[in-house]
C-alpha positions in Angstrom: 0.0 0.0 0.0 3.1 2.4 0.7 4.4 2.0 -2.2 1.2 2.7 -4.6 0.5 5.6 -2.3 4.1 7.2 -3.4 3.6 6.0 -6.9 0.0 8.1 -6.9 1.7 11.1 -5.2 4.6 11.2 -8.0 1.8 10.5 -10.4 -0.2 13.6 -9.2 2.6 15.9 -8.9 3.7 15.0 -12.2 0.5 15.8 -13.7 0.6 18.9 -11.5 3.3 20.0 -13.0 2.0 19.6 -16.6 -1.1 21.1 -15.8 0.3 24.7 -14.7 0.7 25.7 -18.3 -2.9 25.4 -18.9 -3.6 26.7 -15.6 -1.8 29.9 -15.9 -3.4 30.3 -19.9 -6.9 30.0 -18.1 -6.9 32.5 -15.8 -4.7 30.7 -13.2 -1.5 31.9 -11.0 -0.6 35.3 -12.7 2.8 35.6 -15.3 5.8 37.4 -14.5 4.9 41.1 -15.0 6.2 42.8 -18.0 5.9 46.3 -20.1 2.3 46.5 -22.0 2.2 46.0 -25.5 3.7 48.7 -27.3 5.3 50.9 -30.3 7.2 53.9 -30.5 9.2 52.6 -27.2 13.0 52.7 -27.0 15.7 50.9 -25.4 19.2 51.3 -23.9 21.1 48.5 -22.7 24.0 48.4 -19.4 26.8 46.3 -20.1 27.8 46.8 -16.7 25.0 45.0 -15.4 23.5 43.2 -18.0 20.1 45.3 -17.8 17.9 46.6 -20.5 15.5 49.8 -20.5 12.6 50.3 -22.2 11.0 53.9 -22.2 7.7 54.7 -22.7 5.9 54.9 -26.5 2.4 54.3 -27.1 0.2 51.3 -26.4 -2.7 49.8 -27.2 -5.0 51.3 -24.5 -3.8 55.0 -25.4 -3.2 55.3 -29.5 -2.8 59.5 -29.8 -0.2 61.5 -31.6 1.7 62.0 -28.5 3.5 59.7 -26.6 1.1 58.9 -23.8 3.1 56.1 -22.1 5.2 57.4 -18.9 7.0 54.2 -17.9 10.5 53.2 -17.4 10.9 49.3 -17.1 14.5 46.8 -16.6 14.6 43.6 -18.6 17.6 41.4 -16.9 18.5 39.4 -20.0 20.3 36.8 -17.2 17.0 36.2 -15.2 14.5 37.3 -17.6 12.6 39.3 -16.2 11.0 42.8 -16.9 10.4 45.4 -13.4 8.8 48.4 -13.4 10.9 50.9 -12.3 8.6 54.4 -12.9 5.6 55.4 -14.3 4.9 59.1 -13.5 2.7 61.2 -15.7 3.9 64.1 -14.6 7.1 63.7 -16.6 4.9 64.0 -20.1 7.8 66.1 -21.4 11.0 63.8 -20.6 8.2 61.0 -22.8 8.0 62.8 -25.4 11.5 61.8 -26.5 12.2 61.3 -30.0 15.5 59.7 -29.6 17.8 58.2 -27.0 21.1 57.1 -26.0 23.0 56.0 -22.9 26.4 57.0 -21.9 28.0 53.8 -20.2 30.7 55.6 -18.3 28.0 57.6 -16.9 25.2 55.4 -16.6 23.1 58.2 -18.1 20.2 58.3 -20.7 20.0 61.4 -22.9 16.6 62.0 -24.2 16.0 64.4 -27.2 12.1 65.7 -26.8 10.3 67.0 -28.9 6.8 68.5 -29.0 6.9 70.0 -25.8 5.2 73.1 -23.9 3.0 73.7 -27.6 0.9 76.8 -27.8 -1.5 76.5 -30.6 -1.9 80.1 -31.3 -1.4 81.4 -34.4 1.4 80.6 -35.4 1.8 77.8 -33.2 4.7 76.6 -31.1 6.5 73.5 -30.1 9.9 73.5 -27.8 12.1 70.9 -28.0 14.2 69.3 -24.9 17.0 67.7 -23.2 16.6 65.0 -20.5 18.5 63.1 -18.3 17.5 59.8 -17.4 20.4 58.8 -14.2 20.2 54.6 -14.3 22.1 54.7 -10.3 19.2 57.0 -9.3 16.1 56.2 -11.2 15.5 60.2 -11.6 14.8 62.6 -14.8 16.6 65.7 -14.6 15.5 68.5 -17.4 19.3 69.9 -18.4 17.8 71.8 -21.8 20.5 74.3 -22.7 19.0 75.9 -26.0 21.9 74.3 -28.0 19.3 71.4 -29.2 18.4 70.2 -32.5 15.4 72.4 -33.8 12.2 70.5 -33.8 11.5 67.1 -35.4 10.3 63.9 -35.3 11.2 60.1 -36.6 14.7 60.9 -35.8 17.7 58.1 -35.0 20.3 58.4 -32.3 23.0 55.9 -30.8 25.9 56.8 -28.9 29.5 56.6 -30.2 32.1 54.8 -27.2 35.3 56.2 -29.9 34.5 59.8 -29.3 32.0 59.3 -25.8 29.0 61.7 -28.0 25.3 60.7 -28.8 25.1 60.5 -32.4 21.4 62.0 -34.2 20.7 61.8 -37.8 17.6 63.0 -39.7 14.0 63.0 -39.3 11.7 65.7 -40.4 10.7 69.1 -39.3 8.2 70.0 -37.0 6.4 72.9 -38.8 7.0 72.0 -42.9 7.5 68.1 -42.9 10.3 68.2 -44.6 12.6 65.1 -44.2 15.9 66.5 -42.7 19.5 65.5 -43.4 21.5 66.8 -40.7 23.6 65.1 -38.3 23.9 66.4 -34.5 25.9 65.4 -31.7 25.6 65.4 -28.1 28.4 65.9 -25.1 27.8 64.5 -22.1 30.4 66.3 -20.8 29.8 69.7 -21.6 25.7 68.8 -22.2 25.8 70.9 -25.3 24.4 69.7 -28.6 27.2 70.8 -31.9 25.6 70.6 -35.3 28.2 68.3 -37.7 28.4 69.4 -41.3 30.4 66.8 -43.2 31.4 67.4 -46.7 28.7 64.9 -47.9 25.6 63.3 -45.9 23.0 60.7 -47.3 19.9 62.5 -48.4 17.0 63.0 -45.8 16.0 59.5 -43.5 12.3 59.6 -41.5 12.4 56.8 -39.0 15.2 54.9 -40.3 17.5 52.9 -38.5 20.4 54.0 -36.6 23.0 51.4 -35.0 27.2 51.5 -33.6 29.4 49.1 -34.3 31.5 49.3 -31.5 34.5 47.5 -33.2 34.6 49.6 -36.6 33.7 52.9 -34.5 31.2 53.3 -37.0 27.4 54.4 -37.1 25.6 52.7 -39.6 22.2 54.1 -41.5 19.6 52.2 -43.1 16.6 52.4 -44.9 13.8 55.4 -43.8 11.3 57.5 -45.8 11.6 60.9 -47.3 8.0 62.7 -46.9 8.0 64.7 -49.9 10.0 62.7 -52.3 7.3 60.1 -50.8 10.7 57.5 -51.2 11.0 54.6 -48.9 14.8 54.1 -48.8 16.9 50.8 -48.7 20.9 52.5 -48.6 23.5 52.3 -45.9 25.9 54.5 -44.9 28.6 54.9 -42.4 30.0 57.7 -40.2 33.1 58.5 -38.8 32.7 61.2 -35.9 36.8 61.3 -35.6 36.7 62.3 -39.1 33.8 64.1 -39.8 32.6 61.8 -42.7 29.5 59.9 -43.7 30.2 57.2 -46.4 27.5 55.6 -48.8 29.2 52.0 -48.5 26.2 50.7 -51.8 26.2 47.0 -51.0 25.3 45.2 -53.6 21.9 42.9 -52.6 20.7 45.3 -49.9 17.2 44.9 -48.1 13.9 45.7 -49.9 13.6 49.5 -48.8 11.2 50.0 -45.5 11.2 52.2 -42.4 9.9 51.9 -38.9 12.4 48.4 -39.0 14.8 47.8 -36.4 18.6 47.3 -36.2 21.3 46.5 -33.2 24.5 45.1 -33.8 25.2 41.6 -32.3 28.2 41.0 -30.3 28.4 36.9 -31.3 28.8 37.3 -35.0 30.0 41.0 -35.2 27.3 41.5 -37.2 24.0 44.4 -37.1 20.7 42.2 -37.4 17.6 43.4 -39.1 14.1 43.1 -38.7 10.8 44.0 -39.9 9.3 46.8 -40.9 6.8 48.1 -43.4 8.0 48.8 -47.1 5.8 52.1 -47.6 3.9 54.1 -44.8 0.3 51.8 -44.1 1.5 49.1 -46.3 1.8 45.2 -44.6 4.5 44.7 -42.1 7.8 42.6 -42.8 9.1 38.9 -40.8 12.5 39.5 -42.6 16.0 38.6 -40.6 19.0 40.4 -42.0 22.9 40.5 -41.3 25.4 43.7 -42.1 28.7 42.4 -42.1 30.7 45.6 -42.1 33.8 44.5 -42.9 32.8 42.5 -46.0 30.1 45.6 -47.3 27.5 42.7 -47.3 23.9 42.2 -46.8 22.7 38.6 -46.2 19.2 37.6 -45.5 19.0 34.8 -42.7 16.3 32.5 -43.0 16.3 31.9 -39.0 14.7 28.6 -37.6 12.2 30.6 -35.9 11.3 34.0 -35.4 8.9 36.9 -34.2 5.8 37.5 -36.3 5.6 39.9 -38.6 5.8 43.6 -37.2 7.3 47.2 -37.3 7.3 49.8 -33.8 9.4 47.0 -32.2 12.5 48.1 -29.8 15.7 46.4 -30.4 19.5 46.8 -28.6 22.0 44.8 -28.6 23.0 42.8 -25.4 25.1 40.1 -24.1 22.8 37.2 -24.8 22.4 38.5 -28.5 19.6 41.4 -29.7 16.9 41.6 -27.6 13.6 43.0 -29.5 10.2 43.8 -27.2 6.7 44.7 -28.4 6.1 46.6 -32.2 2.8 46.1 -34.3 1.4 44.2 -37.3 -0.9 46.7 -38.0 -0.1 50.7 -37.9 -2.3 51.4 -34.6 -3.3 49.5 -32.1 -0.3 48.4 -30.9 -0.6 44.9 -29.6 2.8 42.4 -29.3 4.1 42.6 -25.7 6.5 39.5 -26.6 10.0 39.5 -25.6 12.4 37.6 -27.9 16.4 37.4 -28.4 18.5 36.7 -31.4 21.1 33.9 -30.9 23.6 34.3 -34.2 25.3 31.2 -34.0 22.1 29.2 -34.0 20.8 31.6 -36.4 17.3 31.2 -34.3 14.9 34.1 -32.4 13.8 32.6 -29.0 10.4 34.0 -27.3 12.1 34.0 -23.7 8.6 34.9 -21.9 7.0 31.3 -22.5 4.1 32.3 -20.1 3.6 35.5 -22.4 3.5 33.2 -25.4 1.5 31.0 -23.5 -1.2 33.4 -23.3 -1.2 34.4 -26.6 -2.2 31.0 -27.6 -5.0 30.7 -25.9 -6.5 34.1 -26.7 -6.2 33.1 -30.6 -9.6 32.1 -31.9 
């Protein structure tokens, strides 16, 4: 009798175990907490401490021109979790960032905001701003010194580790729409923003992709829109802050042109990894992997044994583990993926690392 007693308990706890899956899909103990699902959002990554930071963006609940979301969250890419760190409305301005980069020496998060303190008089007004998000202190600090980028929107910045600067390209102009060209840097230092006029730049990018490849020193451009040419863009360029000098590097076999995509470099194959996007504003999303291998000038589309669903909006930033993505779209507005996933290069593979998110998902699907 003993022993069929313990073989039922094994038997019960094995099926127990089983069980929780479906339990936690119907409504049963709650999954890990994590950001909402989102687009627009933007993240930073710590190499010190192996912690990523999403900001903000706009969500499913809240769809509005603006940036309604005023949340700061950490993603531990070693325990896999997300933690809410903020969420303060009254810091609609810091939000309202159109670009973003942290300084690791510092452990501090330049925003670039834009749209800010509007008056809609005739002729209206919009300030731009700089923020300070402090990673050691969890605390915004406005430090806006009038030197700042006039106002725009759907514009990319990274920070450069060579020269220790933020690094903004492009976007378009707040008032006229015009797609913009110019290329801006920002001191930590001396928290002044310096205009850069090189002797050639790539013509004007709206919400393309910005990323640094720490190894080359270089920050590499791809793909975007131009609002009056009403051109979606597939070219890549390169620039040298040391030097002053934006290169169009014209690999042959680039990626079909598209904008809202994302791109990180990944620190396993020395590579920056692509995906998504739409090909032309409104048009379906993209499911595409891509690998720039700067050394060789080469494009080379991956194929990877699994990957996210089709989307554009998404966050990406390179980490440790490989390129973490969170959250993006399949449709222009709502936004509804709140799926975490990393890019591991040597398997060539995307893995969903939030199983009880994905979990979820499943069930909902009709």
């Amino acid at each position: 009798m003993r022993t069929r007693a313990l073989r039922w308990a094994a038997a019960l706890a094995v099926a127990a175990t089983l069980l929780l899956p479906a339990a936690q899909a119907q409504g049963g103990p709650a999954c890990p907490a994590r950001p909402s699902a989102r687009g627009y959002s933007q993240m930073v990554y710590d190499w010190a401490t192996g912690t990523a930071y999403i900001f903000g963006g706009v969500d499913q609940a809240t769809p509005s021109l603006d940036y309604p979301l005023f949340d700061v969250w950490s993603y531990n890419t070693v325990t896999q979790r997300w933690k809410m760190l903020l969420d303060d409305p009254g810091l609609y301005n810091a939000f309202q960032r159109d670009a973003l980069a942290l300084d690791p020496r510092s452990r501090k998060v330049v925003l670039y905001s834009t749209f800010v303190n509007c008056t809609w008089d005739d002729p209206w007004y919009c300030g731009v701003e700089t923020w300070i998000y402090d990673l050691g202190t969890n605390t915004f600090e406005n430090v806006t010194s009038g030197t700042e980028p006039h106002l725009r929107w759907g514009s990319r910045m990274v920070y450069d580790t060579g020269s220790r600067r933020a690094i903004l390209f492009g976007g378009s102009d707040g008032y006229t729409s015009e797609t913009l060209n110019d290329t801006w840097a920002y001191d930590f230092a001396s928290n002044t923003w310096t205009r850069m006029f090189p002797a050639e730049s790539p013509p004007p990018h709206h919400f393309a992709a910005l990323a640094y490849h720490p190894h080359a020193d270089r920050t590499v451009l791809f793909g975007g829109y131009d609002i009056y040419a009403d051109t979606v863009r597939n070219d890549t360029w390169a620039y040298d802050y040391e030097a002053n000098t934006w290169t169009d590097l014209a690999p042959a076999d680039p990626p079909p042109p598209r904008l809202y995509h994302g791109l990180a470099w990944d620190s396993w194959s020395d590579d920056l990894i692509l995906f998504g996007g739409v090909s032309y504003p409104y048009a379906p999303v993209l499911d595409d992997t891509w690998a720039f291998d700067l050394t060789r000038n080469r494009w080379t589309p991956l194929a990877p044994k699994a990957s996210p669903s089709a989307r554009a909006w998404q966050a990406m930033v390179s980490t440790r583990e490989g390129v973490l993505l969170f959250g993006g779209s399949p449709v222009h507005s709502p936004f509804t993926d709140d799926d975490t996933w990393v890019f591991h290069a040597p398997a060539n593979r995307w893995k969903e690392v939030d199983l009880c998110c994905a979990r979820q998902r499943t069930s909902a699907a009709p």
